[in-house]
C-alpha positions as CSV (number, residue, x, y, z in Angstrom):
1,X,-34.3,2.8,-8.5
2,X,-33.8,0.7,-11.6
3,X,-36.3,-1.3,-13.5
4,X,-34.8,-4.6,-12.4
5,X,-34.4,-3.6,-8.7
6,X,-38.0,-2.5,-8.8
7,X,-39.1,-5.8,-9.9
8,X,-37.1,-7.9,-7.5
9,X,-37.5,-5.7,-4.7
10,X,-39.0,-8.4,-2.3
11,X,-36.4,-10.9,-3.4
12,X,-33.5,-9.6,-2.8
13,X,-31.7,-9.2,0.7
14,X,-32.2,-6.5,3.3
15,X,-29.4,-4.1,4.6
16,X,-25.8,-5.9,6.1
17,X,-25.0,-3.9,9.2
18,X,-21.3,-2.4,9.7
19,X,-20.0,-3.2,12.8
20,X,-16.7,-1.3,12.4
21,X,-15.6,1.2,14.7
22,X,-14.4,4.3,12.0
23,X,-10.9,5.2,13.1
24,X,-8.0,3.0,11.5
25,X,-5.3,2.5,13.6
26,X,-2.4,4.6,12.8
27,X,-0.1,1.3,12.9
28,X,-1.7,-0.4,10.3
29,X,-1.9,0.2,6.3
30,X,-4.9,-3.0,6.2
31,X,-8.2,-2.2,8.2
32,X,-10.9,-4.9,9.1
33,X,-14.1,-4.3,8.4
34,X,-16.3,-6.4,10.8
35,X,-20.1,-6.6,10.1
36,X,-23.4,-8.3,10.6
37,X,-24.8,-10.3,7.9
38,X,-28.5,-10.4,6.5
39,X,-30.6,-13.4,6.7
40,X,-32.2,-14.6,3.6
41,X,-35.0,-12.9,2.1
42,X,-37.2,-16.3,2.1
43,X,-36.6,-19.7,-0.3
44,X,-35.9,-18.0,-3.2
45,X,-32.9,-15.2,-2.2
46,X,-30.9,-17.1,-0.5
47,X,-27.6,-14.7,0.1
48,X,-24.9,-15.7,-2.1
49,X,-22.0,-13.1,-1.0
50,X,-21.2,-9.1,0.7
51,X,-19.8,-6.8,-1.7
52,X,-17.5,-4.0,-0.2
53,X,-17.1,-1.1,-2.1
54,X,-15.1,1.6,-0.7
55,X,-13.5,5.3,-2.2
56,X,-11.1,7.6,-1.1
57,X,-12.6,11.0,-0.7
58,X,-10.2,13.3,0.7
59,X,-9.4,13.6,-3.1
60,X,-11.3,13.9,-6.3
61,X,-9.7,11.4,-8.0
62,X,-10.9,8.7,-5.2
63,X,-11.6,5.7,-7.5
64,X,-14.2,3.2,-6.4
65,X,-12.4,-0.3,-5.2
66,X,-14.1,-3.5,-4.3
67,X,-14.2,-6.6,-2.4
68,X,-16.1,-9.4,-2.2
69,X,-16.8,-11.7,0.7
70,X,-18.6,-15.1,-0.2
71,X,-21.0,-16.4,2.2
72,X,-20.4,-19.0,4.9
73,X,-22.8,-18.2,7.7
74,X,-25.9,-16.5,6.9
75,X,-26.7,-13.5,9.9
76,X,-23.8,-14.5,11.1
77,X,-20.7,-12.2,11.8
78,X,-18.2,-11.7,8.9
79,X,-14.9,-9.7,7.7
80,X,-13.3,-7.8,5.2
81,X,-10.3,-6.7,4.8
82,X,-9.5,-3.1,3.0
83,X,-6.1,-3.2,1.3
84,X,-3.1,-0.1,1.0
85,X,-5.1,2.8,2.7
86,X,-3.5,6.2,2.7
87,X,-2.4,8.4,6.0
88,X,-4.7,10.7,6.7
89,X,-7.5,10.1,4.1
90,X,-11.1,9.6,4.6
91,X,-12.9,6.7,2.8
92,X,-16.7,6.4,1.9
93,X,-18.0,2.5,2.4
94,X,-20.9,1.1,0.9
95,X,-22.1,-2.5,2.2
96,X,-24.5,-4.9,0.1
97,X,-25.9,-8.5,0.1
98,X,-26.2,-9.9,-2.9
99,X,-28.1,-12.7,-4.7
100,X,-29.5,-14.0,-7.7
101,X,-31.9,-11.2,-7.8
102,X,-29.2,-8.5,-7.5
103,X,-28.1,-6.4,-4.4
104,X,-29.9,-5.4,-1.7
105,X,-29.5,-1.9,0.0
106,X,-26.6,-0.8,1.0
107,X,-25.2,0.2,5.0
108,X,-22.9,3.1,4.4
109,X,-20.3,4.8,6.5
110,X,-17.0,6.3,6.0
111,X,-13.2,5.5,7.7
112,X,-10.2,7.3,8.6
113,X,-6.9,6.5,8.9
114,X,-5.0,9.2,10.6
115,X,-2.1,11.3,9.8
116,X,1.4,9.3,9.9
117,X,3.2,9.5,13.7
């Protein structure tokens, strides 16, 4: 844990929640990510956005990507979409909330999309 997390531990948010089921279907190069937001860790964290950061890791050379979600809806249910994913390769995803203070913890789990018909 770094210095700055340690000292705004209590103010920034909890864990966001993946909803997702983990297979991609085998139609589709995009996959939507559906989760559960956080609610905000008192007056002063109020959640500003989600960052998505996902990797391919059927490979070495998987290369951490990102996206970012802004808030709209505080616990509410949100979406992202993950762009250009490979047949048959298996992606690590790491979910955060963020806010002034930094980002929370993140809710990780990985994805599939399967082998090409």
């Amino acid at each position: 844990m770094s210095i700055a997390r340690h000292l705004f531990s209590d103010k920034v948010p909890g864990k966001p929640k993946i909803l997702t089921d983990i297979r991609v279907p085998n139609y589709n190069q995009k996959y939507q990510v559906k989760f559960k937001g956080v609610e905000d860790p008192g007056i002063v964290g109020k959640v500003l956005y989600y960052l998505l950061r996902y990797a391919d890791v059927t490979t070495s050379q998987g290369e951490w990507r990102s996206e970012a979600v802004t808030v709209k809806n505080k616990g509410g249910i949100h979406h992202v979409i993950l762009d250009k994913l490979d047949w048959g390769h298996k992606y690590k995803i790491q979910l955060y909330a963020g806010n002034r203070y930094g980002l929370g913890e993140p809710d990780q789990g990985t994805v599939t999309r399967p082998k090409g018909c």
